[in-house]
C-alpha positions as CSV (number, residue, x, y, z in Angstrom):
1,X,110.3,-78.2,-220.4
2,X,107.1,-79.2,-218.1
3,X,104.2,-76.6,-218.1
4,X,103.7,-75.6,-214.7
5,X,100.5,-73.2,-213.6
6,X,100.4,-72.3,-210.2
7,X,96.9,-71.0,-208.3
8,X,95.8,-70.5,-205.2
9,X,97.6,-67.0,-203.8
10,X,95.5,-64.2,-202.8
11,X,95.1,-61.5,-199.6
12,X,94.6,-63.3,-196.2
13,X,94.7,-62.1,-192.9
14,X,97.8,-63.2,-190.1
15,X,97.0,-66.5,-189.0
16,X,94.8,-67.8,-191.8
17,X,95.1,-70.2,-194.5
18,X,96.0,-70.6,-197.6
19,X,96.7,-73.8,-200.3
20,X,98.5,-73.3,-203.4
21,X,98.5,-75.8,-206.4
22,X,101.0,-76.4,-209.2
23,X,99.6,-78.4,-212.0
24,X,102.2,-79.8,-214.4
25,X,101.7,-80.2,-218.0
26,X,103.9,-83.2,-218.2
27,X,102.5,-87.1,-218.1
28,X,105.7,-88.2,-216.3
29,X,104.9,-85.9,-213.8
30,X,105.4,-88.6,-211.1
31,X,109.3,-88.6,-212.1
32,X,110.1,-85.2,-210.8
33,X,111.1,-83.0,-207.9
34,X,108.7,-80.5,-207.1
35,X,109.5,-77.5,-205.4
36,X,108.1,-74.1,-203.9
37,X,110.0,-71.3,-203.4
38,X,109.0,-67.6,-202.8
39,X,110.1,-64.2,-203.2
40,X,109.5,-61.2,-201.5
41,X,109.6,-57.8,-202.7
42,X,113.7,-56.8,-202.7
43,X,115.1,-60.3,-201.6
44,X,116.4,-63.3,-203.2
45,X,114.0,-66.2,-204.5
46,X,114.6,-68.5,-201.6
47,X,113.7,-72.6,-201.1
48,X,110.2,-72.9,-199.3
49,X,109.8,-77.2,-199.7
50,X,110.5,-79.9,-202.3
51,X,109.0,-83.2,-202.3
52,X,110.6,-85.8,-204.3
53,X,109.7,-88.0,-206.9
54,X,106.9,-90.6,-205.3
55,X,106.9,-88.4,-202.5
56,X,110.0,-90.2,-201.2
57,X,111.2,-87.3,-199.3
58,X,110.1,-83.8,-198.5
59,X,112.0,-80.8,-197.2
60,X,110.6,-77.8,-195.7
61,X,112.6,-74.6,-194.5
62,X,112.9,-74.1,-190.9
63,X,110.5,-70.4,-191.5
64,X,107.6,-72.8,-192.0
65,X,108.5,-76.1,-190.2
66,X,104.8,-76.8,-188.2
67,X,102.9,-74.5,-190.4
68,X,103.2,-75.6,-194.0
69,X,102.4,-79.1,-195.7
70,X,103.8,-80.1,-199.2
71,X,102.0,-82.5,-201.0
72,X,101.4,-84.0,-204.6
73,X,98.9,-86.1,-206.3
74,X,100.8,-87.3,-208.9
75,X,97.4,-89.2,-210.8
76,X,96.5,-84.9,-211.1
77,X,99.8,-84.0,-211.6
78,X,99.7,-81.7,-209.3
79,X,101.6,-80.3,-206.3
80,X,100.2,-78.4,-203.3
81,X,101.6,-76.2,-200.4
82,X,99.2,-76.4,-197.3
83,X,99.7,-72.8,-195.3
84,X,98.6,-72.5,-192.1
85,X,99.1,-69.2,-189.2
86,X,100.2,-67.3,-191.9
87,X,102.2,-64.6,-191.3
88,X,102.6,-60.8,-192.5
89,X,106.3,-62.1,-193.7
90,X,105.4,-64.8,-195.4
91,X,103.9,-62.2,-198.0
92,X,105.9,-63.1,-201.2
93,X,105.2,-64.2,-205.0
94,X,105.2,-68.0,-204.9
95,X,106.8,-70.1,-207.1
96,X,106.7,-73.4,-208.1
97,X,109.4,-75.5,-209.8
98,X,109.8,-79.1,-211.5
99,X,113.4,-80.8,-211.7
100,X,113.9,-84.3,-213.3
101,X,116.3,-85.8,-210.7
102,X,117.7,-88.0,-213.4
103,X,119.1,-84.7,-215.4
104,X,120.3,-82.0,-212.6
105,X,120.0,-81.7,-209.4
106,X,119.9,-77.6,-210.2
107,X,116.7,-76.3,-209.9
108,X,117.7,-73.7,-212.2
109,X,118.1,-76.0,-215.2
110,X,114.1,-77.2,-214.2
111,X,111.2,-75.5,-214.7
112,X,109.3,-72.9,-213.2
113,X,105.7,-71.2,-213.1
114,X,104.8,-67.8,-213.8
115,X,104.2,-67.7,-209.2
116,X,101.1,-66.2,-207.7
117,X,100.7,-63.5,-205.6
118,X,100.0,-64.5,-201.9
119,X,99.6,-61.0,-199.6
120,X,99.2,-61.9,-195.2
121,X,98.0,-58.4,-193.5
122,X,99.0,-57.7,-190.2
């Protein structure tokens, strides 16, 4: 299992922004998934972005399309989600996730940070 520690999250104000990191534990970082996902109080943990391995390909849900970036530095093992215009309903614990493509393609099976906190006021 990767170590992942995720930072970043706090209280911001509609429309400002936000970048969250994930910083694996792993050396072989470079050889995995990456993925955010987020869950707000009452709902379902729900897919935000993945970038693949090398950055080959990344994915962001339709919610965020033009205001979020996902990135990774894989020489600091670490994966970022640029926020921009945030919004009161994009208030939600933020998670980030690591999947070897080469063993599942089920993020469950992966592993996952402890998420941070990230609050938007209206």
């Amino acid at each position: 299992q990767v170590q992942l520690v995720e930072s970043g999250g706090g209280l911001v104000q509609a429309g400002d922004s936000l970048r969250l990191s994930c910083t694996a534990s792993d050396p072989t970082f470079s050889n995995y998934d990456m993925g955010w996902f987020r869950q707000a109080p009452g709902k379902e943990r729900d897919l935000v972005g993945v970038i693949s391995w090398y950055s080959v390909m990344t994915y962001l849900t339709d919610s965020v399309k033009g205001r979020f970036t996902i990135s990774r530095d894989n020489a600091k093992n670490t994966v970022y989600l640029q926020m921009n215009s945030l919004k009161p309903e994009d208030t939600a614990v933020y998670y980030c996730a690591a999947r070897n493509p080469r063993i599942t393609a089920n993020w469950q099976n992966g592993s996952w940070g402890q998420g941070t906190q990230v609050t938007v006021s209206s």
